[in-house]
TIKE-893471 format. One line per field, with one value per residue (C-alpha): x, y, z. Coordinates in nm, 2 decimals. Each point is the difference from the previous one (the first is absolute). Example, Ala and Ser with C-alpha at 12.3 -4.5 7.8 and 13.67 -1.06 7.14 Angstrom:
2
u: (1.23 0.14)
v: (-0.45 0.34)
w: (0.78 -0.07)
***
This chain:
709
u: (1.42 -0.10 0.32 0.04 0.16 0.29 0.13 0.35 0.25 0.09 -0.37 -0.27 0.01 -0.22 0.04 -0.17 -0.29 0.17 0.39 0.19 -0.03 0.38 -0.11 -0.28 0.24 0.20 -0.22 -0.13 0.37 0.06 -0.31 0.17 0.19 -0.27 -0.27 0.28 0.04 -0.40 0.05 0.26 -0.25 -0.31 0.18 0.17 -0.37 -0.20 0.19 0.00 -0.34 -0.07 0.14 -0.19 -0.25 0.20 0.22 -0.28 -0.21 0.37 0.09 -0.36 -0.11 0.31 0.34 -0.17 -0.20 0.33 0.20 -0.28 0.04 0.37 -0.11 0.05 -0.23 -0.17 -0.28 -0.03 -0.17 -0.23 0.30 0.23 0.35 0.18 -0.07 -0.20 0.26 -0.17 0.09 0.37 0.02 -0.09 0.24 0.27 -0.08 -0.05 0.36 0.18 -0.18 -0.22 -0.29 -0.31 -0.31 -0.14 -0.31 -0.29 0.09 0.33 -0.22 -0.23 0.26 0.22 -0.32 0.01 0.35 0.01 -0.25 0.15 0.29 -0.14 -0.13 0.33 0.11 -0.26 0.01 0.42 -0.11 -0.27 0.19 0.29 -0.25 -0.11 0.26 -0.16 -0.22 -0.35 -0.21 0.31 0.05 -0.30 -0.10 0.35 -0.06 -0.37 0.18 0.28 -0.24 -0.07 0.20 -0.05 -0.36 0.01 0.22 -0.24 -0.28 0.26 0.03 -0.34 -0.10 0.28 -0.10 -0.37 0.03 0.26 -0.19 -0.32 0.20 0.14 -0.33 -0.07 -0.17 -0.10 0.18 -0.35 0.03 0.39 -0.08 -0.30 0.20 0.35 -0.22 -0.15 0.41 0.12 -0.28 0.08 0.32 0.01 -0.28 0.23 0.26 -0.26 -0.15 0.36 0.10 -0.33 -0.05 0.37 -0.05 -0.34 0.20 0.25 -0.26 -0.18 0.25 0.17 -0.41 0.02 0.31 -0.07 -0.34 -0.01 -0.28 -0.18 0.20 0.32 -0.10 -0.10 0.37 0.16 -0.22 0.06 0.39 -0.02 -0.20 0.22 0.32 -0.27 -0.03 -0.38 -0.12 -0.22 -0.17 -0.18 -0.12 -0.43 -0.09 -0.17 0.35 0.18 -0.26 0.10 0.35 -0.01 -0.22 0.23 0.33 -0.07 0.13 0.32 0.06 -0.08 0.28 0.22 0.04 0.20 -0.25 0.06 -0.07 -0.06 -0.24 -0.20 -0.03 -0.17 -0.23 -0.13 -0.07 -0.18 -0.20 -0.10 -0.09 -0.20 0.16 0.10 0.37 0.24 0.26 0.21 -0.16 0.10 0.37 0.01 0.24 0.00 0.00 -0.27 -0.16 0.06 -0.18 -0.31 -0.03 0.03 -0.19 -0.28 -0.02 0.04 -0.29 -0.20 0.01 -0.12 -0.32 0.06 -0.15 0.19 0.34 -0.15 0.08 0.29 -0.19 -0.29 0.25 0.09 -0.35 -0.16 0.31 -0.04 -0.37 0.14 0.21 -0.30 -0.20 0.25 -0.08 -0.37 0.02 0.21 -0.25 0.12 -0.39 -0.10 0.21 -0.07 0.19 -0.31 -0.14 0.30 0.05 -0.27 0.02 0.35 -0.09 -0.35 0.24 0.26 -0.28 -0.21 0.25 0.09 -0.36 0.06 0.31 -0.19 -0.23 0.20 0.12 -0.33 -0.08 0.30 -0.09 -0.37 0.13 0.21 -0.28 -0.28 0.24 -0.01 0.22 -0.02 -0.10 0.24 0.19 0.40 0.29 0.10 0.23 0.28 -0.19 0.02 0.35 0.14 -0.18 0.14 0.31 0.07 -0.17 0.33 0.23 -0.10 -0.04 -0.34 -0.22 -0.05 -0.14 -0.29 -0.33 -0.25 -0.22 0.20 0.17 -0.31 -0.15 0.33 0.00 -0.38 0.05 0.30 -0.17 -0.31 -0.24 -0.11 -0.18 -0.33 -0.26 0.18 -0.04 0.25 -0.05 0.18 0.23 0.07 0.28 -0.09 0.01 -0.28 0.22 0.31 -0.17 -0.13 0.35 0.18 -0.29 0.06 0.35 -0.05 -0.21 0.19 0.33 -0.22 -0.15 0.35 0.25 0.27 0.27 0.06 -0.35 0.02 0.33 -0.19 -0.30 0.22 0.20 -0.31 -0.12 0.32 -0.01 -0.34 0.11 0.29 -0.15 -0.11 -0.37 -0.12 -0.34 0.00 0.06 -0.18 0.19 -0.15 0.16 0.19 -0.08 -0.34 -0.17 -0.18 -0.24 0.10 -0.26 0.12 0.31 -0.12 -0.23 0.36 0.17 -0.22 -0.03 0.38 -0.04 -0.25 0.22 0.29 -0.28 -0.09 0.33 0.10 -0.36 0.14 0.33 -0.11 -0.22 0.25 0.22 -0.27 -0.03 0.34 0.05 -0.29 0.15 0.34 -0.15 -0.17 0.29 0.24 -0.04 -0.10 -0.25 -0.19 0.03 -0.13 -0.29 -0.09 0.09 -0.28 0.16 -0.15 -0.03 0.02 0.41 0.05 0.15 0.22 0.15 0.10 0.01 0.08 0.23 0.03 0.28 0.02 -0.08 -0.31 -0.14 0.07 -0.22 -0.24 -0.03 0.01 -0.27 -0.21 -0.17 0.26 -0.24 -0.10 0.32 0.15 -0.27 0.07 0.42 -0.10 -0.19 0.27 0.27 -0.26 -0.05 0.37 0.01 -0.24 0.00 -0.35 -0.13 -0.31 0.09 -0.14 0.32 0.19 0.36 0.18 0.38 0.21 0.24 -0.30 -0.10 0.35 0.07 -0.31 0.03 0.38 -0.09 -0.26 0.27 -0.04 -0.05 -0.27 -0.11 0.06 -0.25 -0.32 0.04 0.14 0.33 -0.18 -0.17 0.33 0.14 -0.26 0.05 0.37 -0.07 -0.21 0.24 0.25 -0.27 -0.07 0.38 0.11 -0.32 0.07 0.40 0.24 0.33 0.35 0.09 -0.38 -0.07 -0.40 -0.15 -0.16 -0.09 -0.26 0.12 0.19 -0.28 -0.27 0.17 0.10 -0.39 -0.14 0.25 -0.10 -0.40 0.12 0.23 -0.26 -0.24 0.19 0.07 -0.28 -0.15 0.25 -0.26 0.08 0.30 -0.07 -0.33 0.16 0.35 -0.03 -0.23 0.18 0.35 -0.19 -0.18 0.33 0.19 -0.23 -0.08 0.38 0.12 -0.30 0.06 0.34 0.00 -0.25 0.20 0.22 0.20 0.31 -0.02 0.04 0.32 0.31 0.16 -0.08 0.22 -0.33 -0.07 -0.37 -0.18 -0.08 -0.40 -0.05 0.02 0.30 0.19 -0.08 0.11 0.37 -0.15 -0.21 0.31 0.20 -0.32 -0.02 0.34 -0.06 -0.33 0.28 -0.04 0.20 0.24 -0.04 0.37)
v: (5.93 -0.32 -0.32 -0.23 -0.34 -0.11 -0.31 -0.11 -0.28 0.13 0.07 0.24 0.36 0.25 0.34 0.28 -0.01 0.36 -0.14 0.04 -0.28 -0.07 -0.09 -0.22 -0.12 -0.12 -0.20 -0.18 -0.10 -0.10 -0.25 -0.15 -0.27 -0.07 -0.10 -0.21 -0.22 -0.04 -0.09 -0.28 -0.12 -0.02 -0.20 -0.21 -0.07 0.01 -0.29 -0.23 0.07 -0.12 -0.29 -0.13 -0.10 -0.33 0.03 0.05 -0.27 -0.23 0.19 0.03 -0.40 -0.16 0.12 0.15 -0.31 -0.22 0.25 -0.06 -0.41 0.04 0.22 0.36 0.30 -0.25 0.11 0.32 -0.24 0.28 0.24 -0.05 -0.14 0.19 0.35 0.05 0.08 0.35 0.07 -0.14 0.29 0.28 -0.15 -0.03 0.38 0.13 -0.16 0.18 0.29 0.09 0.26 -0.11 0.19 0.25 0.21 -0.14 0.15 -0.24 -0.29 0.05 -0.04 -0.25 -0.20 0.06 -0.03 -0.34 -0.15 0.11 -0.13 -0.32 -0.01 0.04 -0.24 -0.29 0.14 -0.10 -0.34 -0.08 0.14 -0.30 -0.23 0.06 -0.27 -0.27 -0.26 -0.05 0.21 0.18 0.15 0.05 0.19 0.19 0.14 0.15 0.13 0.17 0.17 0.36 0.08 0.36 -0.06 -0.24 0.32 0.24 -0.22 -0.08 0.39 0.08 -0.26 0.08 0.41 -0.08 -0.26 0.19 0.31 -0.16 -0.15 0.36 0.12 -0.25 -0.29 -0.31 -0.31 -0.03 0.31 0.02 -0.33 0.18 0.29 -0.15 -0.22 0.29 0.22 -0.38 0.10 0.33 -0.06 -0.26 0.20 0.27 -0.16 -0.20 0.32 0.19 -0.25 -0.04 0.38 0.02 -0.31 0.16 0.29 -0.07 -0.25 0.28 0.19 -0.22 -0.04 0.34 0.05 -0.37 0.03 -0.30 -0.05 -0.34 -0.08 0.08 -0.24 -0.29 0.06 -0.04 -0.29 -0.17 0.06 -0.13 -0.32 -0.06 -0.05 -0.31 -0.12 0.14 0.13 0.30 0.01 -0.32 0.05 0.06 0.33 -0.01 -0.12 0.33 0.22 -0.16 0.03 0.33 0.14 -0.28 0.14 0.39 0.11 -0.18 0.07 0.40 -0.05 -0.17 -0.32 -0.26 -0.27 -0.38 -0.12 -0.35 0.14 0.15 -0.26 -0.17 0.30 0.00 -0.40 0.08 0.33 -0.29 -0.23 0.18 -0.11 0.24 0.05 -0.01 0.17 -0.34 -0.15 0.26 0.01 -0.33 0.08 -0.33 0.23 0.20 -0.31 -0.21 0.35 0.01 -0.40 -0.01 0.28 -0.15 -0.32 0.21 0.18 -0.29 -0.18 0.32 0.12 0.33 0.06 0.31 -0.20 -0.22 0.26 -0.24 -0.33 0.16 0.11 -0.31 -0.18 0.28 -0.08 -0.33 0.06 0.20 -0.27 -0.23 0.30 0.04 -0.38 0.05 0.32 -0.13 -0.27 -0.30 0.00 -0.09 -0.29 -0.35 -0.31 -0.18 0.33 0.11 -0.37 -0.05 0.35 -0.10 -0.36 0.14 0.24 -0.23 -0.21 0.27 0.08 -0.35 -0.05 0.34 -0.16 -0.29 0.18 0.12 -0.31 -0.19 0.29 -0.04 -0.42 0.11 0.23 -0.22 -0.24 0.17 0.10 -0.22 -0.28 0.01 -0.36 -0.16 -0.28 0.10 -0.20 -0.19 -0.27 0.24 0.23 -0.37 -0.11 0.37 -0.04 -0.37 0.07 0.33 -0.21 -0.30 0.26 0.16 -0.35 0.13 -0.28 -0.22 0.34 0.07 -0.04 -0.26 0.17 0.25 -0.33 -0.16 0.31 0.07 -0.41 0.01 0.33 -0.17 -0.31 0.26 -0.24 -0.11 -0.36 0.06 -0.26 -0.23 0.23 0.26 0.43 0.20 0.23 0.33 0.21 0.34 0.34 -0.08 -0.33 0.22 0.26 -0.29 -0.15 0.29 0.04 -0.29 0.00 0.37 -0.15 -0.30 0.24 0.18 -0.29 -0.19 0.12 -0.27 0.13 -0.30 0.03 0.38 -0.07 -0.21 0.14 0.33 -0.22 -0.09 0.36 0.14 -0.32 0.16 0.38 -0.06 -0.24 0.09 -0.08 -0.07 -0.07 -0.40 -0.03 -0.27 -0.20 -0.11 -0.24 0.18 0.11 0.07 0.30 0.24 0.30 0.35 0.04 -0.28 0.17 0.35 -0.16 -0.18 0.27 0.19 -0.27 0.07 0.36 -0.11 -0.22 0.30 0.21 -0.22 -0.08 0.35 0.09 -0.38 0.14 0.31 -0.20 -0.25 0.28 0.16 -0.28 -0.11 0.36 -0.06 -0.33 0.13 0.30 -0.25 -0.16 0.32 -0.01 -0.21 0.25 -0.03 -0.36 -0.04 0.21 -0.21 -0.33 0.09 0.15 0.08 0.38 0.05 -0.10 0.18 0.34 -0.15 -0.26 0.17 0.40 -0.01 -0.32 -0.05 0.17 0.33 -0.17 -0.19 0.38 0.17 -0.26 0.04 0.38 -0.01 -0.23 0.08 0.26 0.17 0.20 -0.28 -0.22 0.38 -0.01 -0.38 0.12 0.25 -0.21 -0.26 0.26 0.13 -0.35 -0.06 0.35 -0.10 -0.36 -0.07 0.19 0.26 0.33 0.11 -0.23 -0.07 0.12 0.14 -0.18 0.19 -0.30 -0.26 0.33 0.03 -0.34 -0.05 0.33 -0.10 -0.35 0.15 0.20 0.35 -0.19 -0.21 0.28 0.24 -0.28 0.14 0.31 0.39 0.13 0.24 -0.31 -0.18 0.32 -0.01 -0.37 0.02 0.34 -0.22 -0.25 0.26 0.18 -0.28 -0.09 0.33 -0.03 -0.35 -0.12 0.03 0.13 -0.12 0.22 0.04 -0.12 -0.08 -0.18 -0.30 -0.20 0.30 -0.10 0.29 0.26 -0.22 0.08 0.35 0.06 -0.13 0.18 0.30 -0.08 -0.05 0.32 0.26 -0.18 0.05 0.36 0.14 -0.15 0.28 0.24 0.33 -0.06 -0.33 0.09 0.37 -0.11 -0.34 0.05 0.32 -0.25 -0.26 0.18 0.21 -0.32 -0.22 0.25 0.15 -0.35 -0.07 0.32 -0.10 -0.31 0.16 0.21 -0.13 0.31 -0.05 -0.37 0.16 0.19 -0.07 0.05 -0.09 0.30 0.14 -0.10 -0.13 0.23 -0.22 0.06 0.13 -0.28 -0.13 0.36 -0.03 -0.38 0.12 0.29 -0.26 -0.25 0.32 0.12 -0.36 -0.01 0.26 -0.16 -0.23 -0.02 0.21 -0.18 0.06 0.06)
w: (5.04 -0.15 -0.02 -0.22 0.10 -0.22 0.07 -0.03 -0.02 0.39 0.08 -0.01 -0.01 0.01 -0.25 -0.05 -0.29 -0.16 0.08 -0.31 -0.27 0.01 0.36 -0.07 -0.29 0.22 0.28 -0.32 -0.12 0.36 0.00 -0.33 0.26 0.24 -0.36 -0.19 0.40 0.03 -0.36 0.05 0.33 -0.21 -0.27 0.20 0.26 -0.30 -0.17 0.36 -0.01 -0.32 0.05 0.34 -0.26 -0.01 0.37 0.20 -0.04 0.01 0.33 0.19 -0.11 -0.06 0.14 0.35 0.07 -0.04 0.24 0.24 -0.06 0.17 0.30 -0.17 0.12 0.30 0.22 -0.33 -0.28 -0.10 -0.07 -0.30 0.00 -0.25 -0.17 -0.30 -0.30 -0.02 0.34 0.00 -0.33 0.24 0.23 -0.25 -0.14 0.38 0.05 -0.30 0.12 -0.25 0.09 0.13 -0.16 0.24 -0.14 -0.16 -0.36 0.03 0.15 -0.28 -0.23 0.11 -0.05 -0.36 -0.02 0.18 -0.22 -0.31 0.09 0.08 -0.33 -0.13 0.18 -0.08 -0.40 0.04 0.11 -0.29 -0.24 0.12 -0.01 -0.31 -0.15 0.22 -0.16 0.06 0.27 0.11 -0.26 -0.11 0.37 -0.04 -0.35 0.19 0.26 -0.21 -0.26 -0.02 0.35 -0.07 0.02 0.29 0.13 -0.01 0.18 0.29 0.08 -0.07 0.27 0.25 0.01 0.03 0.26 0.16 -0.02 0.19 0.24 0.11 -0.04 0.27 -0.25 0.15 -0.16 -0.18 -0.13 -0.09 -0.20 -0.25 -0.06 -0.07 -0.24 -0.15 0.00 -0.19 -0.23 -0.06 -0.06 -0.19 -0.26 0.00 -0.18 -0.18 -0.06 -0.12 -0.21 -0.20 -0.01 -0.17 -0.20 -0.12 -0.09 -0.21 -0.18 -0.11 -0.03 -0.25 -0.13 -0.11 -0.19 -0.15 -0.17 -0.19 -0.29 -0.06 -0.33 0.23 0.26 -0.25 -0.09 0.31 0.10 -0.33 0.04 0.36 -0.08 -0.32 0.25 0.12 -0.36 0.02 -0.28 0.14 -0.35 0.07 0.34 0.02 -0.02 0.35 0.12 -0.18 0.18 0.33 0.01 -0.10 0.31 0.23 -0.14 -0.06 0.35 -0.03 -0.37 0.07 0.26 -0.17 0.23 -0.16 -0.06 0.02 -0.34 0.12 0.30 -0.25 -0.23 0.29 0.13 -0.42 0.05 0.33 -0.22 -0.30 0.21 0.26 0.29 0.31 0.04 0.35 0.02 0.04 -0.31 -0.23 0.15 0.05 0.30 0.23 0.31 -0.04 -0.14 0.29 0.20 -0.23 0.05 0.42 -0.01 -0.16 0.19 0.37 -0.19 -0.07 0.35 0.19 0.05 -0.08 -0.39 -0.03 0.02 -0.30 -0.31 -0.10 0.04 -0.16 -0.32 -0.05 0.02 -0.28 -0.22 0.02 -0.10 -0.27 -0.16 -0.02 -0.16 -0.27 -0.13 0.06 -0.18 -0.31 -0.07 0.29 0.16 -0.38 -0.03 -0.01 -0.15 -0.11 -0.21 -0.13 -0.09 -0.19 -0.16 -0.16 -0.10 -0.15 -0.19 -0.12 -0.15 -0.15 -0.18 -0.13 -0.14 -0.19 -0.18 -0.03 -0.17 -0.20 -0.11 -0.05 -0.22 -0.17 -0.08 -0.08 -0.20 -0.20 -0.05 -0.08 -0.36 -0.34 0.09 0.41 -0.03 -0.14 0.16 0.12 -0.05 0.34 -0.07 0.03 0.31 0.15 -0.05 0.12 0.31 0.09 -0.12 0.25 0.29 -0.09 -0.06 0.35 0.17 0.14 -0.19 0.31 0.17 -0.26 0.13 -0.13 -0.08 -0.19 -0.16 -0.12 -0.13 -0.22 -0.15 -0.07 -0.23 -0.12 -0.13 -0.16 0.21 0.29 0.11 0.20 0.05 -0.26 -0.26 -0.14 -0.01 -0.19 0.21 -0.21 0.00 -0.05 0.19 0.23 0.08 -0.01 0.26 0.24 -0.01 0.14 0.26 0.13 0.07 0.16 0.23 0.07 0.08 0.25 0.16 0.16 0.19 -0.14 -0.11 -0.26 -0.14 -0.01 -0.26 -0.18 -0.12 -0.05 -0.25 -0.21 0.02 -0.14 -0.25 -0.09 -0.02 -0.19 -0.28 -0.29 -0.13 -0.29 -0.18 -0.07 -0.35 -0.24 -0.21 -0.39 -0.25 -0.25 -0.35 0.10 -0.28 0.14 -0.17 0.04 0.23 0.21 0.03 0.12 0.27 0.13 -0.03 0.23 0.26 -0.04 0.14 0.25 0.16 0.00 0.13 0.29 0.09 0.05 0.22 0.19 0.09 0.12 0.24 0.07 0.12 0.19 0.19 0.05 0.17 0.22 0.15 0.01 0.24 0.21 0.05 0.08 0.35 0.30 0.12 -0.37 -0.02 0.39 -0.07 -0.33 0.17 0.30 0.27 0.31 0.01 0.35 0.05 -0.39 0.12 0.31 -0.22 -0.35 0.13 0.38 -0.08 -0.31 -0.26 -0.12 -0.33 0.13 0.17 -0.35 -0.15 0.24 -0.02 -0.41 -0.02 0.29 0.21 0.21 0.25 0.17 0.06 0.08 0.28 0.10 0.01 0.24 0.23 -0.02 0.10 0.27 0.15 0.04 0.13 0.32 -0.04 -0.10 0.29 -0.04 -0.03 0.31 0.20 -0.26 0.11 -0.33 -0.03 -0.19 -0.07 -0.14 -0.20 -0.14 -0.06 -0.18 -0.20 -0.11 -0.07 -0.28 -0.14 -0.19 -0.34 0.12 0.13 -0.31 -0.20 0.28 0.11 -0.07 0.11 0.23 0.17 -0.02 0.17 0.30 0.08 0.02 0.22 0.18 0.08 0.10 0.26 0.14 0.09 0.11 0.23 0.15 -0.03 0.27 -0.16 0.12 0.33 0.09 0.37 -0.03 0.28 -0.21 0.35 0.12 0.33 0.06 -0.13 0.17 0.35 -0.12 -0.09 0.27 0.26 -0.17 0.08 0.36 0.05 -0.18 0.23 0.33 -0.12 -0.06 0.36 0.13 0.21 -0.21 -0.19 -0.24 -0.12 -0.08 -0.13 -0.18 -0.24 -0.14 -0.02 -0.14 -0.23 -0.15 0.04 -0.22 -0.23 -0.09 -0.05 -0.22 -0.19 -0.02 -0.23 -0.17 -0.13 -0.30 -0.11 0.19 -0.07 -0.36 0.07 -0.11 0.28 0.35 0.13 0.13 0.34 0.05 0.29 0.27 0.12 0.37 0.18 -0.14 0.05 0.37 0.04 0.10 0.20 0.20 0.04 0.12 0.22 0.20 0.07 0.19 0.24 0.14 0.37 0.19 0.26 0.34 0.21)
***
């Protein structure tokens, strides 16, 4: 009759395959002993042998060469001194008397066992280091994430090495397939924890249907705890952050509102997101960043993903200014454009003026002479009262006295100067011009004292004077009387071109930018000096009294060449702090006076891509040198080299770790959504590799060289 072989904590026992179950029952509850001591041996050998990672290369190169130094282990210098720690833990278990595995089923899984608890072990010990500064920590928050994972690729490796090795493996061969078990294992609990992730998403999905007008809402509410208003975000932006938020809205995922104020910036802008630039988390910031440089120094083009991010965005910030006009601009057109406008505009009021004088004129009476004597003594009188008289120019001086006097000496003979509004019109000409054409301050006060002399005096027709008593005929008498209304006539049509004019040199002298453009100005420095400089008073003149497309253009390609320092745009390096600086140094109500809020609204987003993309925050551990990632990039050249010049096993195994490796943690910053979470209760999954770098610790412990008694 066929046995069965039930072992027990007293030893192995054969029963009959029909005994009774109480009897089978009760070999099983005998074995209960003999499992919990192989137990406490594989925990306590698989920790020891974790941990020769670091005492074996101290013992075999350090402590066992110095023992030889003093005579220790002579005429036996190929044979160790001392016992491996992995050995001295099956002493120590052999001594309390723990079981010893006998079949291959308990070999196989002592293996297992062992490694796991070696990974246990080594996950204890990063998550201590954790708290360390620098690298340490750094390497001890690796090694302590996701044990559960790194837990399931130590037993996947230990049964499937162990397994070939009973099978009668070669060391070859126990090395592919407890690389293929770490695998396994570690995608199995990938594997479980996506596939229950996945469903209770769309479980949650399907009981939390939520319509387009129900996710504007939510976003609009989450964004509004940023101080964005969602209403003013681009259309196209909307659109996107409805498809990038859907999953965790239907879900119900608790959403940064700060994280996704950044991912719609990224959206407007056009720029590709990380997962550390949205979450602006200095850790997985300092990963994205290390990353990229190790990427960039090897030769390996699929390790590039993150270099190559970061090169396309900053193409994309350059695009942004080309696209929004910056390739159009230029100082010297947009120069001339304003200055052409500020005086096309002044010869229209002085048309309207000289119309005005012609106007006046050409009616019954426009000839007559005007009183000056009291026009005269107004104007020398302000210039004492002012103490500007010693400031008047000559030639503004010599033309006041020689209408004064009513004539002027030339050639020893004497002209008649007239008074009249021809005379009146030249007169405030000239001292226009003469305020435009000096920079002194003094002489500026001046002739403004005679013009206001002018503007506020009043004119009248020059009256002539007869004897008294003098008869006159009736029809005398009408014809004075309507040389009388004449007069009144003229004066009014005067006046109304006096004021005319006086408004037309009172707007040329409202602003510097008007009275630079007048006074001759170079175009070319125009735009820097009173709109990229200048006050928000000088840019308001600018943009109400000329074109505004083309000193928009010339703003942008002023912001762009701070942006990349003059470069072309083919190497130009896009700095987010010139761009700032340059954009905050304009100021919203310059830049109000140019462009629209939704333009205002992608420069500032471009300012804030750009620095989610580029700066360092406080607690981030980026490797500015490029030392560290040169060596790290090129060691990895070397090391995939040497691998895959394995016979059989590197050309089969490496690429498939490379590939999975690169690709995951690719895939990985790539994805922003749980750098948009709230919360950061939800663990990242490690890729592959990673899951198996505990596994692999725990695995070399165990290659230690046995000691020889």
């Amino acid at each position: 009759m066929p046995y069965e072989i039930i072992e027990s904590g007293t030893g192995r026992y054969e029963v009959l395959g029909d005994a009774p179950t109480s009897v089978k029952a009760g070999a099983e509850l005998n074995s209960i002993p003999r499992q919990l001591g192989l137990t406490a041996r594989y925990g306590v050998e698989g920790l020891a042998n974790s941990a020769q990672i670091v005492t074996e290369p101290l013992r075999q190169l350090v402590t066992d060469p110095i023992a030889r130094m003093f005579g220790a282990g002579a005429g036996e210098q190929k044979r160790p001194i001392s016992r491996s720690l992995g050995e001295e833990a099956s002493r120590l278990a052999d001594w309390i008397g723990l079981p010893k595995p006998e079949t291959a089923n308990e070999r196989v899984i002592g293996d297992a066992a062992k490694l796991v608890a070696g990974v246990g072990g080594l996950g204890a010990a990063g998550r201590a280091a954790q708290a360390a500064p620098g690298v340490v920590g750094q390497v001890g928050q690796m090694l302590s994430a996701n044990i559960g994972q790194q837990a399931g690729g130590a037993a996947g490796a230990g049964l499937a090495s162990g397994a070939s090795r009973e099978a009668g493996g070669s060391a070859t061969m126990q090395g592919i397939a407890g690389l293929a078990g770490g695998f396994a294992g570690n995608a199995g609990v990938a594997a479980g924890s996506s596939i229950a992730e996945s469903v209770s998403r769309a479980a949650k999905s399907l009981t939390n249907r939520v319509t387009p007008q129900q996710m504007d809402q939510q976003i609009s509410a989450i964004l509004q705890r940023a101080d964005v208003d969602y209403s003013q975000i681009p259309n196209a932006t909307k659109a996107a952050l409805r498809k990038d938020l859907a999953d965790a809205l239907k879900t119900g995922q608790e959403l940064d509102p700060q994280a996704v104020a950044r991912l719609a910036d990224f959206r407007t802008v056009g720029a590709t997101p990380t997962r550390g630039m949205v979450s602006q988390n200095p850790v997985q910031i300092t990963r994205e960043m290390n990353l990229a440089k190790i990427g960039a120094n090897t030769a390996d083009d699929q390790l590039q993903g993150l270099p190559q991010i970061q090169n396309e965005n900053n193409t994309k910030f350059i695009q942004n200014l080309n696209e929004a006009g910056a390739t159009r601009g230029n100082p010297m057109v947009a120069g001339e454009a304003a200055i052409g406008g500020i005086r096309g505009k002044d010869e229209e009021l002085k048309s309207g003026v000289n119309a005005l004088y012609a106007a006046a004129r050409e009616m019954p009476g426009g000839t007559i002479s005007l009183e000056r004597k009291t026009l005269v003594d107004n104007i020398y009188g302000s210039l004492a009262k002012e103490n500007k008289m010693a400031f008047l120019p000559e030639s503004v001086d010599n033309y006041l006295k020689q209408f004064s006097a009513g004539v002027i000496n030339v050639g020893g003979k004497q002209h008649e100067v007239p008074f009249d509004a021809n005379a009146l019109d030249n007169l405030m000409t000239t001292i226009a011009t003469a305020q435009r054409g000096t920079q002194d301050g003094n002489v500026k006060a001046a002739l403004n004292s005679v013009r206001k002399a002018i503007d506020t005096t009043p004119i009248q027709p020059q009256k002539t004077v007869f004897g008294g008593n003098q008869v006159v005929t009736e029809g005398g008498a009408n014809y004075l009387r309507s040389q009388d209304a004449q007069a009144g006539q003229f004066m009014e049509a005067l006046n109304e071109a006096r004021g005319a004019a006086k408004q037309r040199f009172g707007w040329q002298e409202s602003s510097k930018p008007i009275e630079a453009a007048l006074g001759g100005m170079e175009p070319d420095k125009f735009v820097q000096r009173f709109v990229v400089n200048g006050s928000v008073a000088d840019a308001r003149s600018v943009a109400q009294n000329a074109p505004v497309a083309e000193v928009k253009d010339a703003i942008l390609a002023h912001l762009k060449s701070k942006a990349i320092g003059g470069a072309s745009d083919e190497v130009g390096k896009f700095s987010q702090s010139s761009f700032n600086k340059a954009l905050s140094e304009l100021g919203d109500r310059k830049l109000a006076l140019f462009f629209s809020p939704e333009e205002i609204g992608r420069l500032r987003a471009l300012g804030r891509v750009s620095s989610y993309a580029q700066v360092q925050p406080v607690g981030s551990a980026v490797n500015n040198s490029n030392s560290g990632a040169l060596m790290l990039g090129k060691s990895y050249d070397a090391l995939m080299g040497l691998a895959n010049k394995v016979p059989g096993f590197g050309p089969l195994v490496v690429p498939p770790i490379k590939n999975i490796e690169i690709s995951l943690r690719n895939q990985q910053a790539k994805n922003v959504l749980p750098g948009l979470l709230a919360t950061a209760a939800q663990e990242e999954r490690q890729p592959f590799a990673q899951g198996l770098l505990l596994p692999g610790f725990a695995l070399g412990g165990l290659l230690a060289a046995p000691t020889t008694p």
